[in-house]
C-alpha positions in Angstrom: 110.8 40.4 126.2 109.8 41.2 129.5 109.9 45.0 130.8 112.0 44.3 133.3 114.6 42.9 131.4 114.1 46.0 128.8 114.3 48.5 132.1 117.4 46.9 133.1 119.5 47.0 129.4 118.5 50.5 129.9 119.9 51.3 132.7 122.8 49.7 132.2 123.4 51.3 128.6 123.2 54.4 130.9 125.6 53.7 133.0 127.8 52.8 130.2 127.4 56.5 128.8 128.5 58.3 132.0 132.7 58.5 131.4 134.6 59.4 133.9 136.3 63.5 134.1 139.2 63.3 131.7 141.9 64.3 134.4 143.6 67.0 135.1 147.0 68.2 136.1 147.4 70.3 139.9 150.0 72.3 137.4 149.1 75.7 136.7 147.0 75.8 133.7 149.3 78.3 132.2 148.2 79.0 128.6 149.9 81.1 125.2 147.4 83.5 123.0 147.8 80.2 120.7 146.8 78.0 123.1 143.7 79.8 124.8 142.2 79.8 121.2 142.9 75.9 120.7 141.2 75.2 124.1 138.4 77.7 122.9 138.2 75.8 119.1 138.3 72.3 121.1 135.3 73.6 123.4 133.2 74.7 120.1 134.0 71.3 118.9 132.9 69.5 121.8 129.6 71.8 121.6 128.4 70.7 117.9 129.4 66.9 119.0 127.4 67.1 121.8 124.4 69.4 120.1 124.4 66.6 117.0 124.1 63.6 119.7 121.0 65.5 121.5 119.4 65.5 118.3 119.3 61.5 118.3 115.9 59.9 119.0 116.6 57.3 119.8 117.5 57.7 124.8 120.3 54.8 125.1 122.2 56.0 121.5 121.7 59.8 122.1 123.3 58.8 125.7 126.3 56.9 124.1 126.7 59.2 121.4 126.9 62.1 124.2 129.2 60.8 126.7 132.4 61.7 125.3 131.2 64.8 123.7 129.9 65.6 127.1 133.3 65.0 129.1 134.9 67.3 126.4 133.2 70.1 127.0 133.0 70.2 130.9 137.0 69.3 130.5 137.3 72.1 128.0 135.3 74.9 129.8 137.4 74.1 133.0 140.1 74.5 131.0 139.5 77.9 129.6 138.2 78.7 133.2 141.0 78.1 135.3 143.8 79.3 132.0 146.2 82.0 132.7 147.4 83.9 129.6 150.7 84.5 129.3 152.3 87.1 127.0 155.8 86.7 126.1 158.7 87.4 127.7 159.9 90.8 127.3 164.0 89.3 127.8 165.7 86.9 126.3 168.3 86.9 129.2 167.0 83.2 130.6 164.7 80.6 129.8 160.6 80.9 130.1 157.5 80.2 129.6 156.9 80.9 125.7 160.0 81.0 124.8 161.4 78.7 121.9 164.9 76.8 123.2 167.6 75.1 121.0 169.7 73.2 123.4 172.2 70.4 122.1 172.4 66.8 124.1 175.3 65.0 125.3 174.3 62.4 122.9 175.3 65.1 119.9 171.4 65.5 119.0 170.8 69.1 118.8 166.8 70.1 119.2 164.5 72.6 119.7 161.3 73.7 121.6 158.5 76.6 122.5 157.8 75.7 126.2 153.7 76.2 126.5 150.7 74.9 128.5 149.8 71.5 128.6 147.1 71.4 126.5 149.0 72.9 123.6 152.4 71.2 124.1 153.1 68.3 121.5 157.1 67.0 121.1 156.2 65.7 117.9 155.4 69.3 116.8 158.3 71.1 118.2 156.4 71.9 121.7 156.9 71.3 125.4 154.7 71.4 128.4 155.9 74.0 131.7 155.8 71.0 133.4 157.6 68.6 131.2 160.8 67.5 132.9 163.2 69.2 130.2 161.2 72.3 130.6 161.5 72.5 134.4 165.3 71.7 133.7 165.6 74.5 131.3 163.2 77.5 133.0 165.6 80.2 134.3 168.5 79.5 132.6 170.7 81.0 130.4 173.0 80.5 127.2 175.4 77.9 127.6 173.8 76.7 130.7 174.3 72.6 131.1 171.3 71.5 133.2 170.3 67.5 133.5 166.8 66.3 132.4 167.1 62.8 133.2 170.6 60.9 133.1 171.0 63.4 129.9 172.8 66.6 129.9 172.1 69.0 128.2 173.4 73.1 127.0 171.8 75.8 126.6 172.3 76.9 122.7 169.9 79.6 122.1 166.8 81.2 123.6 164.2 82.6 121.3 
């Protein structure tokens, strides 16, 4: 094998390691105390992925092995950079961010959420993003408010 040829598979196993910034959102990176600590556990995370893959011997693995470990934590410390904690509302008067909505759907489904910061929000789990389209439907209004998220409608049932 020439060294050439073992030059070039080496540069392009590095350019195969370099991944591109996981994106993120123009949205205010509004976060809850919940939240700030998962982007802060995620971070520490990243950090012993990417400490165990500097630790290979071996250039083109340890690059390979470090790319996504790598885009994690600049991702993650942007994250916590930019996050602005938000303490909950002190009224229950009208939706916000933090607060956990019940709101029934013209479709006779009847669910519920905690609007939070995109990091933390997961539907599956019972949580919204600020910027989700129901949650920007539902911020700043009140009981038995009918807003539309979509061709849905949907009221207002409670606001905890």
């Amino acid at each position: 094998m020439s060294v050439a040829f073992q030059k070039e598979e080496s540069a392009e196993a590095a350019s195969e390691a370099v991944l591109p910034a996981r994106p993120i959102s123009d949205r205010i990176n509004l976060v809850t105390e919940a939240g700030l600590r998962m982007l802060h556990d995620e971070l520490a995370r990243a950090q012993e992925a990417l400490d165990a893959a500097n630790l290979i011997d071996d250039v083109n693995e340890k690059r390979r092995q470090a790319a996504g470990p790598m885009r994690d934590v600049r991702y993650y410390a942007e994250r916590i950079r930019t996050a602005q904690l938000q303490h909950l509302p002190a009224s229950y008067d009208v939706v916000a961010f933090g607060h956990t909505i019940t709101f029934a759907r013209d479709d006779g489904r009847t669910q519920t959420f905690r609007i939070v910061g995109e990091d933390e929000a997961n539907p599956s789990h019972g949580s919204i993003s600020h910027g989700s389209p129901v949650a920007l439907a539902l911020i700043g209004k009140a009981v038995g408010d009918v807003v539309r998220a979509g061709r849905r409608e949907l009221e207002i049932v409670a606001i905890a």
